[in-house]
N, C-alpha and C positions, 0 to 999 in steps of 0.2 A: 979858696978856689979848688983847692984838692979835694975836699970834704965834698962840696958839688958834684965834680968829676965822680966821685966813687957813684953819688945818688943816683945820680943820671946813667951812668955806663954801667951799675949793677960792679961784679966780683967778679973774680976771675973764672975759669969755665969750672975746675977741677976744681976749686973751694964752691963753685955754681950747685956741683952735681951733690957731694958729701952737704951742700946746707938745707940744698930742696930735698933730700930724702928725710933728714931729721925734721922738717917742715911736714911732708908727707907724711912721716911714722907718726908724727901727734896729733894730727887732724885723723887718722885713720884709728886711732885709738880713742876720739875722743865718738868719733858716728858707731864705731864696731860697737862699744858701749848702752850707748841710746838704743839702737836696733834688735842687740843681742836681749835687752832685759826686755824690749818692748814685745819681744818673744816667750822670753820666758815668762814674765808677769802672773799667768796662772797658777803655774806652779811655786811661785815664790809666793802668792798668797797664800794659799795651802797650807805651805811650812810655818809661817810666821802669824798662822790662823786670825786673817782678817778678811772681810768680804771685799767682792771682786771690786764693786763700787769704793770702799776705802783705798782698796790695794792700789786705784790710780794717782794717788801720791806718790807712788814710786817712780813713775814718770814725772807729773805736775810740779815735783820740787827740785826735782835736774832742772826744768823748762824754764820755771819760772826767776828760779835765780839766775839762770844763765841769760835769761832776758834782763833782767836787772841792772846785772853787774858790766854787759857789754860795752857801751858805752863807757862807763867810769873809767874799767880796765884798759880801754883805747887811750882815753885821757893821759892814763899815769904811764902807758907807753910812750907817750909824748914827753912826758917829763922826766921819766928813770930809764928808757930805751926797750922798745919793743923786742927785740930778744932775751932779756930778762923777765921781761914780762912771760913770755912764753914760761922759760926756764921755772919759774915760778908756779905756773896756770900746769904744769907736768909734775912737780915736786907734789900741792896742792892733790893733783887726779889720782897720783898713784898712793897715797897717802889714804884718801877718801877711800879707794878699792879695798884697800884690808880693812876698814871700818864697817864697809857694806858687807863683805866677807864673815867679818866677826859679829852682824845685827842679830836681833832674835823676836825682834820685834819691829812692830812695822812705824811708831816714832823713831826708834833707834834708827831704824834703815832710812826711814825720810830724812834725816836728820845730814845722812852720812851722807844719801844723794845730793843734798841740797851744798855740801863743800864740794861734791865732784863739779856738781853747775860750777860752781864759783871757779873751779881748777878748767871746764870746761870755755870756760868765757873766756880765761885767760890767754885761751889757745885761739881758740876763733876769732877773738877780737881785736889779734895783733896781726894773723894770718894772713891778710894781705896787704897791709904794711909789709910788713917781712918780703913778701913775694917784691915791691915798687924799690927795697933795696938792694934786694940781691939780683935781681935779672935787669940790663939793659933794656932801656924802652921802646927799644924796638921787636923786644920777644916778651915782654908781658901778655899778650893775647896766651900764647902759648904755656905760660907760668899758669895763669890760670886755669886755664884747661887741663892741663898737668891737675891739679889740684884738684878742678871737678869731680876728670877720673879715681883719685883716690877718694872723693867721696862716694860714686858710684859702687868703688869696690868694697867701701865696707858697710852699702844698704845691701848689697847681693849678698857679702857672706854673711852676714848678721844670724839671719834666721839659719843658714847650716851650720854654724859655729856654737849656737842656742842650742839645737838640737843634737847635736854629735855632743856634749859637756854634759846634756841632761840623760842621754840614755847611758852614757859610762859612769856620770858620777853627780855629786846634790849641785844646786843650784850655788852655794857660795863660790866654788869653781869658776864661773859665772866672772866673776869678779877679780879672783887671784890671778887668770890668764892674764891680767890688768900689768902684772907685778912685767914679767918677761919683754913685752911689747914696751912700755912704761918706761923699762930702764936702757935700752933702747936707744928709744926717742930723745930722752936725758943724757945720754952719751955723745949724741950728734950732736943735741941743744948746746951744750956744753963746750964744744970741740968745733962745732962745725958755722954755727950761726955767727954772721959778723957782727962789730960790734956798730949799732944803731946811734942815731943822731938824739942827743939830751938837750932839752930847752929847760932849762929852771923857770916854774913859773909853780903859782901855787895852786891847791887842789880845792877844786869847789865842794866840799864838805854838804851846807846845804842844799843845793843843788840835787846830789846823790841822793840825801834823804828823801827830799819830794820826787824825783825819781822814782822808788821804790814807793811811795805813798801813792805813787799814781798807775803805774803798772801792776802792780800787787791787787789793787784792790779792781780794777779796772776786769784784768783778767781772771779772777777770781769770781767777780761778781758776775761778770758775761756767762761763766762757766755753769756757776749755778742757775741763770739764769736760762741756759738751755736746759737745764737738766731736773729742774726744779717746779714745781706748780705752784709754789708759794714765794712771789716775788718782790717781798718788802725788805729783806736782809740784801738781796741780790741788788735791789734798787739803790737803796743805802749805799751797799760796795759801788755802785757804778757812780751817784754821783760824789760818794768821797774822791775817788779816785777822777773823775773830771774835774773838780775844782782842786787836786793836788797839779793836775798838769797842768792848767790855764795858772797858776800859781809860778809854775814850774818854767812854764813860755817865756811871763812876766819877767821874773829874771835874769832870763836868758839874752833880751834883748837889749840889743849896748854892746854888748860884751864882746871882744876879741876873738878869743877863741872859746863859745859857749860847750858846756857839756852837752845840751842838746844841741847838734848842729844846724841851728838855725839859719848861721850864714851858708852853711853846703847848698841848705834847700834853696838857699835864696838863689842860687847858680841854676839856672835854668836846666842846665843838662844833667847837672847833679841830680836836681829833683827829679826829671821825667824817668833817670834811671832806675833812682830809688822807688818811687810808683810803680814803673814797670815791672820792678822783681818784688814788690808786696802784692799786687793783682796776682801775678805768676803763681807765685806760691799760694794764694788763696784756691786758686783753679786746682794747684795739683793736690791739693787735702782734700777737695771737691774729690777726685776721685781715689786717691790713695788712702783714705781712710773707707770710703762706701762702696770701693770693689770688692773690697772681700764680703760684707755683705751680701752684693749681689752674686757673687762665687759662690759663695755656700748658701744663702736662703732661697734665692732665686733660680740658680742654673745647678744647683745640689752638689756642688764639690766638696770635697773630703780637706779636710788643714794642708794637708800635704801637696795635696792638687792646686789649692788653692793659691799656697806661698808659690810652688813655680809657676804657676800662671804670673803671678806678678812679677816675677824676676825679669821678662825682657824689659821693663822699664829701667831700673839700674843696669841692666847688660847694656843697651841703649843708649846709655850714657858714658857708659867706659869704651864702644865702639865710634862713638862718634868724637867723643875727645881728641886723639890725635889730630884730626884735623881741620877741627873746626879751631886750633890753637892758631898755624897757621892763616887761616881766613880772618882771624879776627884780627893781628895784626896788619892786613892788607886792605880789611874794608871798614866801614864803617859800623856802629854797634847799630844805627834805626833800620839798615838794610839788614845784617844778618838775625839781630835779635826779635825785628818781627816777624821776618820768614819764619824764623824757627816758630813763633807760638801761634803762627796761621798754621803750619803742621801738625803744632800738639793740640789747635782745636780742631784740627780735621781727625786725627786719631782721636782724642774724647766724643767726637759728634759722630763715627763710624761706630764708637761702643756704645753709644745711646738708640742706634738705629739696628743692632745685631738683631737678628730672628730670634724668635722665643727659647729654640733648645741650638745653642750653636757647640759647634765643637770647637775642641781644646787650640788647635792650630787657627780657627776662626778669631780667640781671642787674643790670644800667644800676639798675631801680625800686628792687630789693631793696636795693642799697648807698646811693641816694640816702635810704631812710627809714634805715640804719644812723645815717649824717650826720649826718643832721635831729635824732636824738633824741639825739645827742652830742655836736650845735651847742646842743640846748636844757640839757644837763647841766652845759656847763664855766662860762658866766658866773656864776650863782648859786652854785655852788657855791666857785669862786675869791672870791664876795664875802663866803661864810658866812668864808671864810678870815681872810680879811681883819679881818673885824667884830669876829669871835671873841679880837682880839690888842689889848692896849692901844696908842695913838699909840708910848708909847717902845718898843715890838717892830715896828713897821711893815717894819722890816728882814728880820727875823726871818721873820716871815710871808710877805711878797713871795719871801724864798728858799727857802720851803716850798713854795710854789707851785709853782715848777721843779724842785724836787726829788722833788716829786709825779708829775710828768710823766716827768720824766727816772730815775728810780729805777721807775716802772712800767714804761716802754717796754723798759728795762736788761732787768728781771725776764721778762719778758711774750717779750724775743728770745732769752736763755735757754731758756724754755721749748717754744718754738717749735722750736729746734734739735733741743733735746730727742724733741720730740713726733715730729717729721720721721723723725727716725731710728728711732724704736723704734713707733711705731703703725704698722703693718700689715694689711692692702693697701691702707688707705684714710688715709691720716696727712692729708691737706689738711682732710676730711671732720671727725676728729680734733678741725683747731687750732678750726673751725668751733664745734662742741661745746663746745668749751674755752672760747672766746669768751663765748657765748651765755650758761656756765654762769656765767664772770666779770662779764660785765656785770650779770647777777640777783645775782651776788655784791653787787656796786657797790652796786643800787637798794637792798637790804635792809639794807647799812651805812647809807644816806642816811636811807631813813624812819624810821632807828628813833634818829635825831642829836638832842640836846639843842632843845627849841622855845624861840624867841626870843631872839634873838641879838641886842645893841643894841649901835652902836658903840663902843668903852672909850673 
């Protein structure tokens, strides 16, 4: 009965505040990371003398393992406790940064990114588990928001933190700023996370493997498959990798508590949430990858001009957090979470319709309401998530969350590539369109989501 009470009422306020910052400090270390290299990337090619096109494993093996391993890592937070997990997924990250630090080469470095994914996932994929412990549920809207916000803050600082490390000092730097932040977050982990609910149950082994036999190859293969004019290996990759997952399904069904959560989807509101932030996020790589193209090739912006043109989208985000945490606990997630993406396809649909030579505060407004109605999307909808899953799936759920994310963004740069190369004379114009049409996609999954969702 106690052990309930705790789940349900969250911690006390003062162990609330010291557990949600070591919560914050590891999610904020784990994006400042991903954004700060996705910055620097030029330059680290350079160093470690590989072409630009190879150098994108410096990303692709963060990505891809951290897609991976999401899921699994939720799992075994279910069975060894989700703030170990963490604790673990921070020990892992900061470990991996002096590997990336000490690379010389660009296997070495993919190597090292591919433990940071793995220490990355650990973090993400307990992260809102964590949040369904420690806060009362009647302030979870807000927990999440909270949370948002610190991801908004670390796409904004990413590229000035990239850039202030590279003009004072090389690029391993980059990484070592990893160590200070790092130990940090491991001091709170440590001290301040409660301790989380263990269910002994055993770990699906095969499962994991076709897991990665179907994701790996799936996303790898689509990859080359944008990128490539020769599409018999890419073909291969795609159907290995659907007959790992149709494999994968297979054994999934029956099962208790499957690794793929099959029974979440089976929950009607689970599902329409988890769709709604996979469209989401297809829409926002629609434009966050093809605006700086259109920044610099089209409307002739300079790097610099460029990156703060993009910034009121993360500003956007950390402005509208505060209080869309409140709204989300007070209403519903179909009423706030499609508002919000009728917003952010009226901000994509207003940057698809700009005049030929616009100015800077022309596009500045347009991305900042994109933000806004994408800052008011993601809380409520991560909490329909949430609600929508019984206490013993909280695992489950929290790694559907990033898989949401991360499986949209996957999908969404795929297509992008895609889009780049085959729409003509206007392909920026194009991902625009695409965007706009995705995010209306989104709103009309949301409004039409099962009403009333009570926590299990």
């Amino acid at each position: 009965m106690l052990a309930s009470l705790a789940i349900e009422d969250g911690i006390a306020p003062a162990q609330r505040r010291f557990a949600m910052f070591g919560i914050a400090l590891a999610v904020l270390l784990s994006v400042l990371d991903y954004t700060v290299v996705n910055v620097a990337m030029p330059t680290i090619a350079r160093s470690i003398h590989c072409t630009d096109s190879a150098a994108i494993w410096i990303l692709n093996a963060y990505q891809l393992v951290t897609l991976i391993a999401l899921l699994p890592v939720a799992a075994l937070g279910d069975k060894i406790g989700h703030a170990r997990i963490c604790r673990i997924g921070l020990v892992l990250f900061v470990l991996a940064s002096v590997l990336c630090a000490r690379s010389h080469s660009l296997p070495e470095l993919a190597a090292a990114r591919a433990l940071q994914g793995l220490g990355g996932a650990c973090i993400l994929g307990v992260n809102a588990a964590l949040l369904r412990h420690i806060y009362p549920a009647a302030m979870l809207g807000r927990a999440i928001a909270l949370n948002g916000f610190v991801i908004g803050l670390g796409v904004a600082l990413g590229p000035t933190i990239a850039a202030a490390v590279l003009a004072t000092s090389s690029w391993p730097f980059l990484f070592y700023i990893n160590l200070p932040l790092g130990g940090a977050a491991l001091w709170f982990a440590f001290t301040a996370l409660p301790a989380t609910p263990r269910r002994p149950k055993s770990f699906d082994y095969l499962s994991t493997l076709l897991l990665a036999c179907a994701i790996g190859p799936l996303v790898i293969g689509g990859d080359r498959f944008a990128h490539t004019s020769s599409p018999t290996l890419s073909l291969a990759l795609l159907g290995g990798g659907t007959v790992s997952f149709v494999l994968l399904v297979l054994r999934q069904l029956g099962r208790p508590e499957p690794l793929l959560p099959i029974d979440l989807l089976a929950r009607g509101g689970f599902a329409a949430a988890f769709f709604t932030s996979f469209t989401a996020f297809v829409a926002s790589n629609f434009f966050i990858i093809a605006m700086p193209f259109a920044l610099m090739s089209v409307m002739h912006r300079g790097p610099v001009a460029t990156g703060l043109l993009i910034t009121p989208w993360p500003l956007a985000l950390m402005l509208v957090a505060p209080f869309v945490g409140r709204l989300a606990d007070r209403y519903p997630a179909e009423l706030l979470s499609s508002i919000g993406l009728c917003i952010t396809a009226s901000g994509f649909l207003l940057l698809r319709l700009m005049p030929a030579n616009p100015g800077d505060f022309d596009i500045a407004w347009r991305i900042f309401i994109a933000g806004a109605g994408f800052g008011l999307f993601q809380p409520p909808n991560n909490k329909a998530m949430l609600i929508a899953a019984p206490h013993t799936r909280t695992g489950g759920a929290s790694g559907m969350i990033s898989v949401a994310r991360l499986f949209g963004q996957t999908i969404g740069g795929m297509l992008v590539a895609l889009t780049l190369s085959l729409a003509h004379p206007a392909p920026t114009r194009t991902c625009l369109t695409f965007a706009t049409a995705s995010a209306l996609l989104a709103a009309s999954i949301s409004v039409l989501r099962p009403r009333g969702a009570k926590l299990s």
